[in-house]
N, CA, C and O atoms as a Tinker XYZ file with bonds, in Angstrom:
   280  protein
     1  N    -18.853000   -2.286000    1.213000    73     2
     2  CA   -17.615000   -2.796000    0.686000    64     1     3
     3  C    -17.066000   -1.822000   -0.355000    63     2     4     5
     4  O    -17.603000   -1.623000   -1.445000    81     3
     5  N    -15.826000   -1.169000    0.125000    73     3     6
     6  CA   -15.196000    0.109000   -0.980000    64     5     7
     7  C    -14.891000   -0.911000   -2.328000    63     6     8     9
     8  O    -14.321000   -1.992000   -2.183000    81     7
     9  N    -15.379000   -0.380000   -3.718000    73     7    10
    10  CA   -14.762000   -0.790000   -4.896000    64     9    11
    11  C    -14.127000    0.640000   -5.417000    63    10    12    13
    12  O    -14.542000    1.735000   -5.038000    81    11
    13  N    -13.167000    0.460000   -6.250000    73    11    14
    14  CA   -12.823000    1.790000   -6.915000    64    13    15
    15  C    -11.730000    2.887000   -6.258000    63    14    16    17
    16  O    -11.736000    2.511000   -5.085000    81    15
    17  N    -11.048000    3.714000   -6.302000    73    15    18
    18  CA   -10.818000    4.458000   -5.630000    64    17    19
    19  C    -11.043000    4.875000   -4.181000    63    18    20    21
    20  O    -12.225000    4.702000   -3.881000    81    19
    21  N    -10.534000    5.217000   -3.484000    73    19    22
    22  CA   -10.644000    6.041000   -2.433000    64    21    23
    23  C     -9.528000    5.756000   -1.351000    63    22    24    25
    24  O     -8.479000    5.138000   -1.532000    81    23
    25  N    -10.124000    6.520000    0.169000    73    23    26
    26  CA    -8.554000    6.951000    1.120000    64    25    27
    27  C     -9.226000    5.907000    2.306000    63    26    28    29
    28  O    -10.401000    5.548000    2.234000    81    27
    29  N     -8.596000    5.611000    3.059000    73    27    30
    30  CA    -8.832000    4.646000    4.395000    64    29    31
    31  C     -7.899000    5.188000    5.462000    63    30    32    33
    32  O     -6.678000    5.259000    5.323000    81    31
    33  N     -8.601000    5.577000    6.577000    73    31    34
    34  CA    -7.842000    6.199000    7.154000    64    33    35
    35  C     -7.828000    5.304000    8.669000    63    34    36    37
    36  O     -8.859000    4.697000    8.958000    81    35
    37  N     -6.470000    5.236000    9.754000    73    35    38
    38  CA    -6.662000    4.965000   10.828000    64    37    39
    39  C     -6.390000    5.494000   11.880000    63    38    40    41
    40  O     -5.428000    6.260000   11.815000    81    39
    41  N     -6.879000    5.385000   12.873000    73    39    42
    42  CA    -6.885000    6.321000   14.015000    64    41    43
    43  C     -5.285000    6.401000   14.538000    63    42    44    45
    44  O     -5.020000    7.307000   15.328000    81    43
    45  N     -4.407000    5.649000   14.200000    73    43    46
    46  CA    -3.126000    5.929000   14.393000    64    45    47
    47  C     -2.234000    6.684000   13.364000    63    46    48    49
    48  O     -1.013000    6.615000   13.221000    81    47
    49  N     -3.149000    7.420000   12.687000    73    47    50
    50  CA    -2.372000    8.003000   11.635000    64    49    51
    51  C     -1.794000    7.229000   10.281000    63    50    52    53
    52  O     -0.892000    7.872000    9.744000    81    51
    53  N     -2.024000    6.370000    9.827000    73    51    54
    54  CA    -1.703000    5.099000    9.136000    64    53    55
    55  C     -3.057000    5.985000    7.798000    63    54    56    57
    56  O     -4.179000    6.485000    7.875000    81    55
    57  N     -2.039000    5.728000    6.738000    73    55    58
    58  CA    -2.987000    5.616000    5.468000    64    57    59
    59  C     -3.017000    5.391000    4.111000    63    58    60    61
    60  O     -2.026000    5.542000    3.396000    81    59
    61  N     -4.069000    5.049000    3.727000    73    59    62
    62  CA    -4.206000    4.120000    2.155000    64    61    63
    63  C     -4.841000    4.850000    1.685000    63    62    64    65
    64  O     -5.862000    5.336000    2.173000    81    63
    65  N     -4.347000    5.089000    0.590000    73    63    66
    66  CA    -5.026000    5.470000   -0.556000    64    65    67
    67  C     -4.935000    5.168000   -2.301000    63    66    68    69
    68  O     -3.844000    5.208000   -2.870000    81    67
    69  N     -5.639000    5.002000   -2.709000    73    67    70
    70  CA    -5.863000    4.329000   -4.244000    64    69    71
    71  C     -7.137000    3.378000   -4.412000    63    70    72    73
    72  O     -8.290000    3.647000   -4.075000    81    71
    73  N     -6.589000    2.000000   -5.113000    73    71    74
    74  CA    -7.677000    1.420000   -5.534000    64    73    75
    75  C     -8.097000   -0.101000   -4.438000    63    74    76    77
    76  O     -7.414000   -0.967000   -3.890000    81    75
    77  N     -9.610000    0.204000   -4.525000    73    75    78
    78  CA   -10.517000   -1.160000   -3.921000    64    77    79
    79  C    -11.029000   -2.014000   -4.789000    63    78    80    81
    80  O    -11.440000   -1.638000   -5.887000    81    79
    81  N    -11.061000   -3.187000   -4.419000    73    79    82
    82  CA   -11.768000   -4.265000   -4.584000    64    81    83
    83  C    -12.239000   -5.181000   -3.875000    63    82    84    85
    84  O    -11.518000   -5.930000   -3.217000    81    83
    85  N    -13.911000   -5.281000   -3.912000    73    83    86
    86  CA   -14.620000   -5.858000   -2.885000    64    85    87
    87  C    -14.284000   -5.893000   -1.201000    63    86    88    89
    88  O    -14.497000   -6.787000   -0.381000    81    87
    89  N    -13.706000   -4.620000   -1.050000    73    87    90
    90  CA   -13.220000   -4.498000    0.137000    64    89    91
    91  C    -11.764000   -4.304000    0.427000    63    90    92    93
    92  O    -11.285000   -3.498000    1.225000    81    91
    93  N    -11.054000   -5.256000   -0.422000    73    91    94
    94  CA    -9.306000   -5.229000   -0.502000    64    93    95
    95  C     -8.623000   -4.226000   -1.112000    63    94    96    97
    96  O     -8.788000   -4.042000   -2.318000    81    95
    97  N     -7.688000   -3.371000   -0.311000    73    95    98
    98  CA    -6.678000   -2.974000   -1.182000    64    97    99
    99  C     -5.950000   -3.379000   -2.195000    63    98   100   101
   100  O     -4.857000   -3.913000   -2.007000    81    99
   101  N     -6.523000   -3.156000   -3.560000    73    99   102
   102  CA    -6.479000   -4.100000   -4.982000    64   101   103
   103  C     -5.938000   -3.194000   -6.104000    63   102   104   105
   104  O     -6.667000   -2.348000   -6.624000    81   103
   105  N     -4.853000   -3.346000   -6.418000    73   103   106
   106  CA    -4.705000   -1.981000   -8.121000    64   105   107
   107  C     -3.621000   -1.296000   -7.449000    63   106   108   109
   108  O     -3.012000   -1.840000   -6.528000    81   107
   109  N     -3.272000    0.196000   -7.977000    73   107   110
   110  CA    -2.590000    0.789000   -7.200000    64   109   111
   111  C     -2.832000    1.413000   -6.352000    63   110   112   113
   112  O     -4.030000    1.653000   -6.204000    81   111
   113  N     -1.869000    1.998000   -5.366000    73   111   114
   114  CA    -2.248000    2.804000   -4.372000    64   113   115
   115  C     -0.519000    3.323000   -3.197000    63   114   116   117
   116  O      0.651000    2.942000   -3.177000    81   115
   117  N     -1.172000    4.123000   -2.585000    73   115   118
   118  CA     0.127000    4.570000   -1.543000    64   117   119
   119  C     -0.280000    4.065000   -0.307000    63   118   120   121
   120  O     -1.501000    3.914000   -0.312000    81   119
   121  N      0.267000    3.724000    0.809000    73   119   122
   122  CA    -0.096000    3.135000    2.121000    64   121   123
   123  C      1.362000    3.813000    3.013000    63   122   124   125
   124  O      2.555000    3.696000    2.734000    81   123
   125  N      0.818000    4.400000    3.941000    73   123   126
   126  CA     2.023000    5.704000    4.596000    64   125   127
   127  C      1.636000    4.862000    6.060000    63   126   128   129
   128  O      0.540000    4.623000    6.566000    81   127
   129  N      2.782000    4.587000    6.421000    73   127   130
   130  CA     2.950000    4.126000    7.822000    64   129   131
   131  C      2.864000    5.292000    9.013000    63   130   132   133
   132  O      2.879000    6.508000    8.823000    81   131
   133  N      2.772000    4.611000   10.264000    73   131   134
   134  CA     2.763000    5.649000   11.331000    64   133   135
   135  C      4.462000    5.982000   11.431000    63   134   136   137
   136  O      4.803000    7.037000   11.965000    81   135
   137  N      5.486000    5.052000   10.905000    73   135   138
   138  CA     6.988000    5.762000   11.006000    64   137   139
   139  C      7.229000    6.895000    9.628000    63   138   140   141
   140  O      8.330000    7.278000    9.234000    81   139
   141  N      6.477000    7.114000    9.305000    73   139   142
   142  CA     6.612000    8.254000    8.133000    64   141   143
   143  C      6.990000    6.765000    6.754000    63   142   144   145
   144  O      6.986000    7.107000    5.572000    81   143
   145  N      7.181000    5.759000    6.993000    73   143   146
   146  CA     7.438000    5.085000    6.119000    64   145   147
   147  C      6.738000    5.052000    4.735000    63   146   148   149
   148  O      5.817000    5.866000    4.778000    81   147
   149  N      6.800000    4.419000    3.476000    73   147   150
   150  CA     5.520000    4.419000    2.638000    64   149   151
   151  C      5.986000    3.265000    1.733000    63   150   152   153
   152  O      7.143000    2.843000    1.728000    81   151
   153  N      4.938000    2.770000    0.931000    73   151   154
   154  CA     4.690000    2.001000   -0.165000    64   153   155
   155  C      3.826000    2.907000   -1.010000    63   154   156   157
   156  O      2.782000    3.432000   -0.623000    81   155
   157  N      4.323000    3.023000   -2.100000    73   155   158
   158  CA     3.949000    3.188000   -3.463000    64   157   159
   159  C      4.172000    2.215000   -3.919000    63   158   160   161
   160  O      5.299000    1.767000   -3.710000    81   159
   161  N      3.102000    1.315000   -4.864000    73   159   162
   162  CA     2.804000    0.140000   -5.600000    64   161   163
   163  C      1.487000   -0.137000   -5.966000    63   162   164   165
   164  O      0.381000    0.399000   -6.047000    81   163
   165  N      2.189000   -1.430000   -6.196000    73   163   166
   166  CA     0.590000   -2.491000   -6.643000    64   165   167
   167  C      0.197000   -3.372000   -5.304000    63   166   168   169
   168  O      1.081000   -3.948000   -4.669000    81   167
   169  N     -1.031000   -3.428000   -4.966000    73   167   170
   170  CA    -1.562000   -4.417000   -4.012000    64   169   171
   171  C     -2.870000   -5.335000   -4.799000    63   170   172   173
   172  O     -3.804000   -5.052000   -5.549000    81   171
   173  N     -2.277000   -6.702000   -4.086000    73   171   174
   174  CA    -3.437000   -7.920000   -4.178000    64   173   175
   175  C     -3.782000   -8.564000   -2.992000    63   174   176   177
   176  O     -3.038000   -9.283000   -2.324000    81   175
   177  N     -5.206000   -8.210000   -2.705000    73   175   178
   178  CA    -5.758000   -8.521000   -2.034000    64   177   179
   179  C     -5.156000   -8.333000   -0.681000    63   178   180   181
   180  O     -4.744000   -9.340000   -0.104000    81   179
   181  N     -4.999000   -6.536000    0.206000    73   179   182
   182  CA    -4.667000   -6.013000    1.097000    64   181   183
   183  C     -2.909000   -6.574000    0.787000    63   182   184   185
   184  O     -2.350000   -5.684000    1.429000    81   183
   185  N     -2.070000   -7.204000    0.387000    73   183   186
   186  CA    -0.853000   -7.822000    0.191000    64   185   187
   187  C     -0.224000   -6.844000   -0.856000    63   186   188   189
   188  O     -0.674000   -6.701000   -1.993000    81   187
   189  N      1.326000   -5.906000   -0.140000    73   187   190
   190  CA     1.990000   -5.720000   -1.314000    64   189   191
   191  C      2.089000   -6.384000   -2.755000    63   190   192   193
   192  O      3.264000   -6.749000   -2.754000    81   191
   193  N      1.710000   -6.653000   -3.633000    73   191   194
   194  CA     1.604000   -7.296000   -4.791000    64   193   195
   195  C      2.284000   -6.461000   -6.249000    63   194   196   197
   196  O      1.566000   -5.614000   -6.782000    81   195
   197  N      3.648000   -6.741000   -6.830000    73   195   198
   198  CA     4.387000   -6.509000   -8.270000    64   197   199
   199  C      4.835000   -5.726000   -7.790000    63   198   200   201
   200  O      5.066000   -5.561000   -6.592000    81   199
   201  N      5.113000   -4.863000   -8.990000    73   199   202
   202  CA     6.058000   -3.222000   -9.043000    64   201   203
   203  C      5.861000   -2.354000   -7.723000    63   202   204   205
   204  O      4.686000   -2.025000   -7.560000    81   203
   205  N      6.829000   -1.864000   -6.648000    73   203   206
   206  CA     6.436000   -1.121000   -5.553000    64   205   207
   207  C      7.951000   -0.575000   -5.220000    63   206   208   209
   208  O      9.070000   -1.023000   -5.474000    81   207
   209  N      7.405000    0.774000   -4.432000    73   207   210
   210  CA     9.062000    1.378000   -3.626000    64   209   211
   211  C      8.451000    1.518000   -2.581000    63   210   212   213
   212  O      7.428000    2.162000   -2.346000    81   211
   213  N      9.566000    0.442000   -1.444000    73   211   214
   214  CA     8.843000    0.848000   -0.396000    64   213   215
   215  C     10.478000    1.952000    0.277000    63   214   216   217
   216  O     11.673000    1.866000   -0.002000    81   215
   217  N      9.766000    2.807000    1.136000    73   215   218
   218  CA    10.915000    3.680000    1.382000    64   217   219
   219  C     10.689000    3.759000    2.645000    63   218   220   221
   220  O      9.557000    3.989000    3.071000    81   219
   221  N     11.941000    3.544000    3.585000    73   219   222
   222  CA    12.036000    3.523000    5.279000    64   221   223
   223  C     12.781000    4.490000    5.185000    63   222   224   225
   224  O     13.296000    5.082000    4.237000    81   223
   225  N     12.805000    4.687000    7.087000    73   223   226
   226  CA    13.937000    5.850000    7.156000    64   225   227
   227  C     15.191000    5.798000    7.187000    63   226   228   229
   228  O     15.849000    6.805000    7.450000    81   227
   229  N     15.602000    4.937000    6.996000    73   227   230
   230  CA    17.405000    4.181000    6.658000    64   229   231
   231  C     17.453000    3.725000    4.830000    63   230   232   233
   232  O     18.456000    3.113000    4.462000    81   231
   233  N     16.615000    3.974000    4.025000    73   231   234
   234  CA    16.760000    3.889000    2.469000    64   233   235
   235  C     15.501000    3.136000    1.859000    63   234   236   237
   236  O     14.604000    2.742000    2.605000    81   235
   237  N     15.467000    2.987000    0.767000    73   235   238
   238  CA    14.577000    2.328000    0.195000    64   237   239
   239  C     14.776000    1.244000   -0.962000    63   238   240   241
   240  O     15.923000    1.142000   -1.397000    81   239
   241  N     13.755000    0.397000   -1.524000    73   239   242
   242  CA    13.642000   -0.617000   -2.040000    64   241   243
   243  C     12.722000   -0.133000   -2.770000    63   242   244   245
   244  O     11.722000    0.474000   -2.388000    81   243
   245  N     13.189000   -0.513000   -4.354000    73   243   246
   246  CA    12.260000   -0.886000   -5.398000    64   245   247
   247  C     12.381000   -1.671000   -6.310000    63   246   248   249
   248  O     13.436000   -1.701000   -6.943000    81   247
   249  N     11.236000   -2.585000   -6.639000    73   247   250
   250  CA    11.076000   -3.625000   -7.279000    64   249   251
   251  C      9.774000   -4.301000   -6.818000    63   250   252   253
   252  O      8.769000   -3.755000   -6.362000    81   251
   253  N     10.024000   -5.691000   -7.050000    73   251   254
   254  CA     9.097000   -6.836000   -6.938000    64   253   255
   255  C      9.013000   -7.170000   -5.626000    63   254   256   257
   256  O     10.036000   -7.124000   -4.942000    81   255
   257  N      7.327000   -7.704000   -4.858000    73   255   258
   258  CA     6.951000   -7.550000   -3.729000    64   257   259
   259  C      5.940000   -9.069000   -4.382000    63   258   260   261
   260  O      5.617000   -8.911000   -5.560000    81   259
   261  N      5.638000   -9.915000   -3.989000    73   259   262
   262  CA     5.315000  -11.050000   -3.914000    64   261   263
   263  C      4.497000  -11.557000   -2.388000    63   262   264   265
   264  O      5.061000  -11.682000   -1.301000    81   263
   265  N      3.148000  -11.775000   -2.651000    73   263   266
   266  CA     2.277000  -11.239000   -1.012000    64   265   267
   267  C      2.883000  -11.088000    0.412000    63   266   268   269
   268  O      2.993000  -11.740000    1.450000    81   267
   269  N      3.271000   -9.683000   -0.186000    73   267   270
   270  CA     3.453000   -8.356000    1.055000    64   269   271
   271  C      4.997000   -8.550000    0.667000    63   270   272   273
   272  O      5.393000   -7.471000    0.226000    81   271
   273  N      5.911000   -9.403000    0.660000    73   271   274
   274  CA     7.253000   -9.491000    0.523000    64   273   275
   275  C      8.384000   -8.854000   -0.481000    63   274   276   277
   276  O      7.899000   -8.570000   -1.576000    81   275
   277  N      9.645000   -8.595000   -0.366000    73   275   278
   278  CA    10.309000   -8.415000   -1.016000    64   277   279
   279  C     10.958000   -9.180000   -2.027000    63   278   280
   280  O     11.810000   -8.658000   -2.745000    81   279
């Protein structure tokens, strides 16, 4: 079970990196989609969670994210 730091990678090119807890993407971290998309933020418990920019390829959003939501 990852605690602390580190990268998670998936075979579709998909990736996380920052902070664990007991397994969950917990604290901050970046999470880069397979559309080049990304989140920079806070996550609780694998769930977008508080302060985050998420940026698509038509513009981006920043602010408050409430589990996984905008």
């Amino acid at each position: 079970m990852p605690n602390g730091q580190g990268e998670e990678v998936w075979k579709d090119g998909t990736v996380y990196k920052g902070d664990f807890l007991n397994g969950s993407k917990h604290g901050k971290g970046v999470y880069k989609f397979l559309d080049s998309s990304t989140y920079e933020g806070y996550f609780k418990q694998d769930m977008f969670q508080g302060e985050g920019i998420l940026t698509v390829p038509n513009g981006q959003y920043k602010g408050s994210f409430v589990q996984g939501r905008m």
